[in-house]
C-alpha positions, -999 to +999 in steps of 0.1 A: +060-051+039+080-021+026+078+016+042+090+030+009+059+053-003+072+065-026+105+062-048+123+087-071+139+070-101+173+096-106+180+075-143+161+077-176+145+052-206+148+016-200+163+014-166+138+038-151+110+018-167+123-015-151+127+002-118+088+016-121+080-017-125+093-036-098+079-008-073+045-010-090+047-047-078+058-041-044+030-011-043+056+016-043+044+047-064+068+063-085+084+099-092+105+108-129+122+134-139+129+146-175+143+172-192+130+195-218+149+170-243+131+139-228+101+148-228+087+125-249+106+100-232+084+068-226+098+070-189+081+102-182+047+086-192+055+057-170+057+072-137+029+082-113+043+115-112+067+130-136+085+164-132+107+185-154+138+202-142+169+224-156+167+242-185+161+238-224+195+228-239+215+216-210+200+186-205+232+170-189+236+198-163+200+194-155+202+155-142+235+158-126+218+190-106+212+175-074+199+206-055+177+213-079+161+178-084+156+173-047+142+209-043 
């Protein structure tokens, strides 16, 4: 039995879906983030919570933001 809650997945599209779905199997519910560019990202839909962080138009400076995406 895990006492992972709850897990953040840092990465985006494919890898982030294949990490939601090995926590939704060990029962561990799942955070994204997404930028104003990903969106519409099937990732963000994925998740049991999605949030968006940085700003429109600098989507790489958003995900490598790490203060901001743990604040």
């Amino acid at each position: 039995m895990s006492n992972i809650e709850k897990l953040l997945v840092a990465n985006r599209s494919e890898i982030a879906i294949r990490v939601f779905r090995s926590a939704y199997e060990l029962g561990i519910r799942t955070v994204a983030i997404y930028t104003h560019e990903d969106r519409f990202a099937l990732h963000r839909f994925k998740a049991d919570e999605a949030y968006q962080i940085g700003r429109k138009g600098e989507p790489i400076k958003s995900y490598l933001d790490i203060d901001a995406i743990i604040d």
